[in-house]
PyMOL Python script that loads the backbone (N, CA, C, O; Angstrom):
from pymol import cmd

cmd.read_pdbstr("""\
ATOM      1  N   UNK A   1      23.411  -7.657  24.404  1.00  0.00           N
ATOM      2  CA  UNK A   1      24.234  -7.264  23.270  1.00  0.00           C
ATOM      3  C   UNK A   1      24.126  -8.268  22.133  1.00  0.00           C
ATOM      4  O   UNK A   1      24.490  -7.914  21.012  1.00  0.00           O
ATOM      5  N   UNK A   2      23.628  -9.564  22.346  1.00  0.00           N
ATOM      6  CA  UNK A   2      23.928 -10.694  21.328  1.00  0.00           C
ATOM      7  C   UNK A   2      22.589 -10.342  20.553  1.00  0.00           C
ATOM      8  O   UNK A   2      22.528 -10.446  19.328  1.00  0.00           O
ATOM      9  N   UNK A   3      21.606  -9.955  21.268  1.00  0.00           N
ATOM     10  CA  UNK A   3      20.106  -9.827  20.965  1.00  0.00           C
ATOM     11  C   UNK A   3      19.783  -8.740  19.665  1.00  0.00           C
ATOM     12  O   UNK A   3      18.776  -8.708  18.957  1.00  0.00           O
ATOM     13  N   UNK A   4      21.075  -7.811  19.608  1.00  0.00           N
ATOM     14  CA  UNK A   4      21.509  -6.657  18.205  1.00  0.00           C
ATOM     15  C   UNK A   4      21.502  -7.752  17.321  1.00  0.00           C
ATOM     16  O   UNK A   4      20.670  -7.929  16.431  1.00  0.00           O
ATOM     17  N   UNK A   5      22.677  -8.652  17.658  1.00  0.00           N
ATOM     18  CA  UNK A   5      23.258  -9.502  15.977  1.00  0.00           C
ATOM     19  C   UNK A   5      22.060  -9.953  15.756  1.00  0.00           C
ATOM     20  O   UNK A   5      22.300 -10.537  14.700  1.00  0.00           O
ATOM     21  N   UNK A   6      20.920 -10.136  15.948  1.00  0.00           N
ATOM     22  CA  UNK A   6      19.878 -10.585  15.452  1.00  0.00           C
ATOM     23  C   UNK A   6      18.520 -10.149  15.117  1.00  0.00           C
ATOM     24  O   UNK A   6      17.680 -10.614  14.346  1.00  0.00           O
ATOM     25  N   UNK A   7      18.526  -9.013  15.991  1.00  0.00           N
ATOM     26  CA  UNK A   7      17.682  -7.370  15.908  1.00  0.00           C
ATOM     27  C   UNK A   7      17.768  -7.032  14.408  1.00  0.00           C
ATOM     28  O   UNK A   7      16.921  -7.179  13.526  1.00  0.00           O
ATOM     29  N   UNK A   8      19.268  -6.441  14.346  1.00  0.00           N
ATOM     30  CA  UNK A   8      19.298  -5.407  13.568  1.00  0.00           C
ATOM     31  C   UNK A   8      19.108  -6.730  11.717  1.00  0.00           C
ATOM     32  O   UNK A   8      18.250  -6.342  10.924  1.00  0.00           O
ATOM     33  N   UNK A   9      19.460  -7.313  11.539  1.00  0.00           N
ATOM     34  CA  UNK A   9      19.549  -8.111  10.155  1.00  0.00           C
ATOM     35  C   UNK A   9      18.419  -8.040  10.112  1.00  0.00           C
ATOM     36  O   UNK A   9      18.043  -7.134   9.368  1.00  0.00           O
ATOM     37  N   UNK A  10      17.202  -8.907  10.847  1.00  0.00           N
ATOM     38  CA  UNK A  10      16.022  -9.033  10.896  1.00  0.00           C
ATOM     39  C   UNK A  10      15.442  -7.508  10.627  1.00  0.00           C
ATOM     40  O   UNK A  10      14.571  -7.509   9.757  1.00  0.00           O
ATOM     41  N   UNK A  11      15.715  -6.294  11.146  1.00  0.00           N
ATOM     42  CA  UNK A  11      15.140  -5.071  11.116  1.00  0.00           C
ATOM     43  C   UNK A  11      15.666  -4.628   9.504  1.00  0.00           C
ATOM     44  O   UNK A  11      14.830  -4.043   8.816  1.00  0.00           O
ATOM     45  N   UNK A  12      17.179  -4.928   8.837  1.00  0.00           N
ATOM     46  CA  UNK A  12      16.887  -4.390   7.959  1.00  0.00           C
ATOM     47  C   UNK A  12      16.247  -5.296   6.613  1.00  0.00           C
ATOM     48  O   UNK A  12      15.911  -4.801   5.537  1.00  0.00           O
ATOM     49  N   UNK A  13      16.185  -6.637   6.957  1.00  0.00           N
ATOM     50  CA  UNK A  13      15.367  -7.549   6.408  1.00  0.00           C
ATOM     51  C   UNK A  13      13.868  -7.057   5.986  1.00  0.00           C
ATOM     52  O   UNK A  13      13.391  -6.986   4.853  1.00  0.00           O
ATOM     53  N   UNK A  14      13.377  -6.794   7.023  1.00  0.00           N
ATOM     54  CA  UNK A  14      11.979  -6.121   7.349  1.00  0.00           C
ATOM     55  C   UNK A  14      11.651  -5.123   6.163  1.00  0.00           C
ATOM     56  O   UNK A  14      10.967  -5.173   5.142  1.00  0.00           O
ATOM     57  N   UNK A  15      12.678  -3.952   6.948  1.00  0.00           N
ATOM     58  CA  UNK A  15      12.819  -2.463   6.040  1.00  0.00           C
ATOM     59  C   UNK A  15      13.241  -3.043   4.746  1.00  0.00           C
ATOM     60  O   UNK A  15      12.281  -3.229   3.998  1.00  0.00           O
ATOM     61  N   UNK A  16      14.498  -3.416   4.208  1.00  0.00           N
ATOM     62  CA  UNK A  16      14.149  -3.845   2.581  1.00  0.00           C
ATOM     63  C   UNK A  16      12.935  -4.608   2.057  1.00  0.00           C
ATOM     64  O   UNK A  16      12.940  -4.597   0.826  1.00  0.00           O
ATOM     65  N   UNK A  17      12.026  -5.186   2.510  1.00  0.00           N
ATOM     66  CA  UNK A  17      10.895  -6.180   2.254  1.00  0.00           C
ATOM     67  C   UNK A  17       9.553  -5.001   1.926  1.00  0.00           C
ATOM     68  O   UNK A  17       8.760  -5.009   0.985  1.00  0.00           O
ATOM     69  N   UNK A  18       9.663  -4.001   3.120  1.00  0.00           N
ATOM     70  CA  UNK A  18       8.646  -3.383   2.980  1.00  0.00           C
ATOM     71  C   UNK A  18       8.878  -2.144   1.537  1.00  0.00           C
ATOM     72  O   UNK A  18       7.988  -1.718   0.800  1.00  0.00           O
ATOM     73  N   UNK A  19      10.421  -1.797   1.497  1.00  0.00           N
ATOM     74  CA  UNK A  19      10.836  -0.610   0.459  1.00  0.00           C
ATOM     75  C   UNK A  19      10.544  -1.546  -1.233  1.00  0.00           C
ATOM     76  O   UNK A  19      10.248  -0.928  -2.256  1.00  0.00           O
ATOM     77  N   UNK A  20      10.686  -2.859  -1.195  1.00  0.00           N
ATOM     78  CA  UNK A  20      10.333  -3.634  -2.654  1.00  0.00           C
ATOM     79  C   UNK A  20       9.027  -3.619  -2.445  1.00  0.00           C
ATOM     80  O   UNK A  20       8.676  -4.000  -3.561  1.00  0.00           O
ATOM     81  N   UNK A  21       7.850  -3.437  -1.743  1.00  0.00           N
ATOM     82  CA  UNK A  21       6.495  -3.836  -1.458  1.00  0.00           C
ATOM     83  C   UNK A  21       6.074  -2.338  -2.044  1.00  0.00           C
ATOM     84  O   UNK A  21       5.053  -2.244  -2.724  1.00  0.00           O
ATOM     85  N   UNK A  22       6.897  -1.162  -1.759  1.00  0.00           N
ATOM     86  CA  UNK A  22       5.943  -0.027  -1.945  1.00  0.00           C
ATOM     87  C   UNK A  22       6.831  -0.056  -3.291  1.00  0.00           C
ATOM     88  O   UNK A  22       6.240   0.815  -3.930  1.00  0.00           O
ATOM     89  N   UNK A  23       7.840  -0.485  -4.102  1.00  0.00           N
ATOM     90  CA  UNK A  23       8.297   0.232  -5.157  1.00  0.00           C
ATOM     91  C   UNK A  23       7.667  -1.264  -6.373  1.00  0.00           C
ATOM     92  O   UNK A  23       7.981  -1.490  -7.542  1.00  0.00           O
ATOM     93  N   UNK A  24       7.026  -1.766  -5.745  1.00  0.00           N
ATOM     94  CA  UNK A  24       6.116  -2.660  -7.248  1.00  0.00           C
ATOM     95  C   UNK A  24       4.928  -2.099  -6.598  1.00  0.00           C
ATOM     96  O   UNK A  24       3.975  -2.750  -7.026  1.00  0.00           O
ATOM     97  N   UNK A  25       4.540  -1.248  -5.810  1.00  0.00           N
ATOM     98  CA  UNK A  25       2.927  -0.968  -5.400  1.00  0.00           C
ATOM     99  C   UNK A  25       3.196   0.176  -6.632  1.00  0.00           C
ATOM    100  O   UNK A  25       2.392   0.105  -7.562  1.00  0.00           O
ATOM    101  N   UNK A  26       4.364   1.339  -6.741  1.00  0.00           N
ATOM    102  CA  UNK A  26       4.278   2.364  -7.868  1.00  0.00           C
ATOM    103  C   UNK A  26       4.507   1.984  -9.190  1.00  0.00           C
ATOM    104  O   UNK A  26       3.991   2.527 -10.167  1.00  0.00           O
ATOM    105  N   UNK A  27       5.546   0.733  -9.217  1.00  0.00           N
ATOM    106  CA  UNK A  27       5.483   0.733 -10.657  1.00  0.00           C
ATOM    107  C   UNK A  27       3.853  -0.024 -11.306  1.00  0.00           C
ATOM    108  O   UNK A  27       3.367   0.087 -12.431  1.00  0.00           O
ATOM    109  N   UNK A  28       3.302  -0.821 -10.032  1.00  0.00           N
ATOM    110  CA  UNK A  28       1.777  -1.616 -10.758  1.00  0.00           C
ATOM    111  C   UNK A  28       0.870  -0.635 -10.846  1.00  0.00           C
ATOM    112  O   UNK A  28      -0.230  -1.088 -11.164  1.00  0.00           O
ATOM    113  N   UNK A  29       0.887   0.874 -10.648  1.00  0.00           N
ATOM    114  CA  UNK A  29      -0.152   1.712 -10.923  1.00  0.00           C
ATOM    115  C   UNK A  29      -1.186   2.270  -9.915  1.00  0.00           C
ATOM    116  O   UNK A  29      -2.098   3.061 -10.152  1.00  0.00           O
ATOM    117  N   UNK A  30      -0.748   1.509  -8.373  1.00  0.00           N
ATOM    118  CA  UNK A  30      -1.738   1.686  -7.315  1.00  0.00           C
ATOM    119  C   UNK A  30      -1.890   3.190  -6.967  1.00  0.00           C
ATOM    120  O   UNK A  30      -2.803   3.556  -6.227  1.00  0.00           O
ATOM    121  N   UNK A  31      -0.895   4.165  -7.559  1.00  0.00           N
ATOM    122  CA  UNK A  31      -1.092   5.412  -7.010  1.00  0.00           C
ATOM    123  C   UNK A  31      -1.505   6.336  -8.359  1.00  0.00           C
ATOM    124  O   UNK A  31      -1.705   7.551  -8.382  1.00  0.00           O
ATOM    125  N   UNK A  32      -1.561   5.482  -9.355  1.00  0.00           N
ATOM    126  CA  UNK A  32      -2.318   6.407 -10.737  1.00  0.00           C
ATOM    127  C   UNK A  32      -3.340   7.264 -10.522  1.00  0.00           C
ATOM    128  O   UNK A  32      -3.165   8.408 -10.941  1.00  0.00           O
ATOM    129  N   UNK A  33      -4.525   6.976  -9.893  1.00  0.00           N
ATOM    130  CA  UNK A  33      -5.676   7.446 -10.005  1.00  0.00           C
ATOM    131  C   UNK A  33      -6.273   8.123  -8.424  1.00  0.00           C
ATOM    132  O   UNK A  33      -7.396   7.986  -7.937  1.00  0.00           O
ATOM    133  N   UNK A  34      -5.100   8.865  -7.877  1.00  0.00           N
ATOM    134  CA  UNK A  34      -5.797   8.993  -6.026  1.00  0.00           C
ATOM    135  C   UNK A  34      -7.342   9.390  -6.121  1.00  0.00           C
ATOM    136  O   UNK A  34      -8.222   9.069  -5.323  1.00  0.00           O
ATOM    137  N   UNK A  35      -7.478  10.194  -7.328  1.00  0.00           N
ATOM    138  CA  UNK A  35      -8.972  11.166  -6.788  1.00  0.00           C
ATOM    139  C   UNK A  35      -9.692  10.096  -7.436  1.00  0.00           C
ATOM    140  O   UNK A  35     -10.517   9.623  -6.655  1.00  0.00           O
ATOM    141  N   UNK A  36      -9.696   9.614  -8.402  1.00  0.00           N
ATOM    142  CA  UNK A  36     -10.864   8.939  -8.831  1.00  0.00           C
ATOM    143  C   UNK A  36     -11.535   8.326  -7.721  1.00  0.00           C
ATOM    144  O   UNK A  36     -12.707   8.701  -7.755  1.00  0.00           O
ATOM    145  N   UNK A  37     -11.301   7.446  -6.616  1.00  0.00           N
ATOM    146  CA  UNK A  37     -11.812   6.769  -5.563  1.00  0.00           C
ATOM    147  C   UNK A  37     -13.063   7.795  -4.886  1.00  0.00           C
ATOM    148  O   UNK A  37     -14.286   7.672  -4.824  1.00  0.00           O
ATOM    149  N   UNK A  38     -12.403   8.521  -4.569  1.00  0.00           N
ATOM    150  CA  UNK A  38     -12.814   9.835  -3.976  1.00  0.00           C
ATOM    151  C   UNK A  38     -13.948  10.164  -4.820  1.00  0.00           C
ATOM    152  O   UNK A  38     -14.995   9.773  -4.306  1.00  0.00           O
ATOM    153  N   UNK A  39     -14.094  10.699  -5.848  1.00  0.00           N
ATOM    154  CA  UNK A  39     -15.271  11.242  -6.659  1.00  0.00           C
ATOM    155  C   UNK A  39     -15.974   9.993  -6.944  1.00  0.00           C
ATOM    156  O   UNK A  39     -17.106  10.211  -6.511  1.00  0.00           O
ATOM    157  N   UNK A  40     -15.956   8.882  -7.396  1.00  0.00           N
ATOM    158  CA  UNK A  40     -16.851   7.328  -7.315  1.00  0.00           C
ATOM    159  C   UNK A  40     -17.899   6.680  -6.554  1.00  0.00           C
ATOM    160  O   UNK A  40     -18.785   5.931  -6.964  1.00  0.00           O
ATOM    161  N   UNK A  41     -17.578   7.220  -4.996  1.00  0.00           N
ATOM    162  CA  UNK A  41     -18.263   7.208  -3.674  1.00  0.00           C
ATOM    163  C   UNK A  41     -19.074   7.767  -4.306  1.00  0.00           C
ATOM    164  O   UNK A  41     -19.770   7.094  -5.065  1.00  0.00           O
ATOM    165  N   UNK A  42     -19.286   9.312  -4.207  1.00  0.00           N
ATOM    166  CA  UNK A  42     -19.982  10.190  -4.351  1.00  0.00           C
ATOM    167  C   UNK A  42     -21.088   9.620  -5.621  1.00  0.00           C
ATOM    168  O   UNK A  42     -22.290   9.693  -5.365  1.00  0.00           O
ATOM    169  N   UNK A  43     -20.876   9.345  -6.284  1.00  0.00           N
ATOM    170  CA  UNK A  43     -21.549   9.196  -7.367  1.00  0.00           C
ATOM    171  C   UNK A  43     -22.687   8.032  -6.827  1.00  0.00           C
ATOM    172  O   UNK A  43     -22.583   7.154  -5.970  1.00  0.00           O
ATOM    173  N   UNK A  44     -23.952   8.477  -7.826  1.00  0.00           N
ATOM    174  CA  UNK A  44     -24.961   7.791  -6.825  1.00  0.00           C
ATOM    175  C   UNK A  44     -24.979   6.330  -8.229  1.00  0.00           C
ATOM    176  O   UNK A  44     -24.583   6.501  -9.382  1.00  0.00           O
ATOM    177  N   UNK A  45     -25.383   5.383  -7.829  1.00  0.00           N
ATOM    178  CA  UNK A  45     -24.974   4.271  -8.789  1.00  0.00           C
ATOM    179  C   UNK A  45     -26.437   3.548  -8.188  1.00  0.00           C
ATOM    180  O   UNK A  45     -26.963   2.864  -9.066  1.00  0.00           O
ATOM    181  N   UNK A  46     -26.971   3.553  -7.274  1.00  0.00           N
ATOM    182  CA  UNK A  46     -28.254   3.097  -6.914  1.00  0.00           C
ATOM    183  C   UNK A  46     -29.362   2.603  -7.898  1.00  0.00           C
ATOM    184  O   UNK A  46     -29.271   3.069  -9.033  1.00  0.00           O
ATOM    185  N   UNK A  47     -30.229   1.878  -7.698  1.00  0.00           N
ATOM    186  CA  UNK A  47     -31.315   1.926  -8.822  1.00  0.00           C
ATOM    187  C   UNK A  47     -32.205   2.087  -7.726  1.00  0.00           C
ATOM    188  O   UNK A  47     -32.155   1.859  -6.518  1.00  0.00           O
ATOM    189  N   UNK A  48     -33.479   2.800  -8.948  1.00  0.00           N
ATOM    190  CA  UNK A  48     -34.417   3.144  -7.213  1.00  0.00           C
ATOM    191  C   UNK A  48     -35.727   1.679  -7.865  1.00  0.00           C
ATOM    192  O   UNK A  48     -36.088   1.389  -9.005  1.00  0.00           O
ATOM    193  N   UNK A  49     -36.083   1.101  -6.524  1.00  0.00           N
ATOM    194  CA  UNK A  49     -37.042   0.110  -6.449  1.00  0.00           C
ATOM    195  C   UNK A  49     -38.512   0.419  -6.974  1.00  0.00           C
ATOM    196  O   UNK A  49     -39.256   1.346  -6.653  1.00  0.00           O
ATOM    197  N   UNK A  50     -38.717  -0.617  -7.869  1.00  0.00           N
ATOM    198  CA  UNK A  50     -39.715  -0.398  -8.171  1.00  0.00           C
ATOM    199  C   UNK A  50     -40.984  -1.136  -7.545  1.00  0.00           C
ATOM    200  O   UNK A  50     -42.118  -0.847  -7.928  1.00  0.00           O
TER     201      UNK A  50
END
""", "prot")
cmd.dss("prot")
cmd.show_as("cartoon", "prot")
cmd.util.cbc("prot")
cmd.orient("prot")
């Protein structure tokens, strides 16, 4: 039972740490552009050897 009083702070320690981690990941722009990544691959950027 003593092992809660120290569980749970630590757990919501955790959980608030990770909810500020994803809400400066949206305001810095990391989710602006999903497809661009996606179509970039694809694109051939290679030079061919001469």
């Amino acid at each position: 039972m003593t092992g809660l009083l120290y569980l749970i702070p630590v757990a919501l320690f955790l959980g608030g740490l990770g909810l500020v981690a994803f809400i400066w990941s949206l305001k810095s722009g990391q989710y602006d552009d999903l497809e661009g990544a996606a179509w970039r691959i694809l694109q051939d950027d290679d030079q061919p050897r001469s």
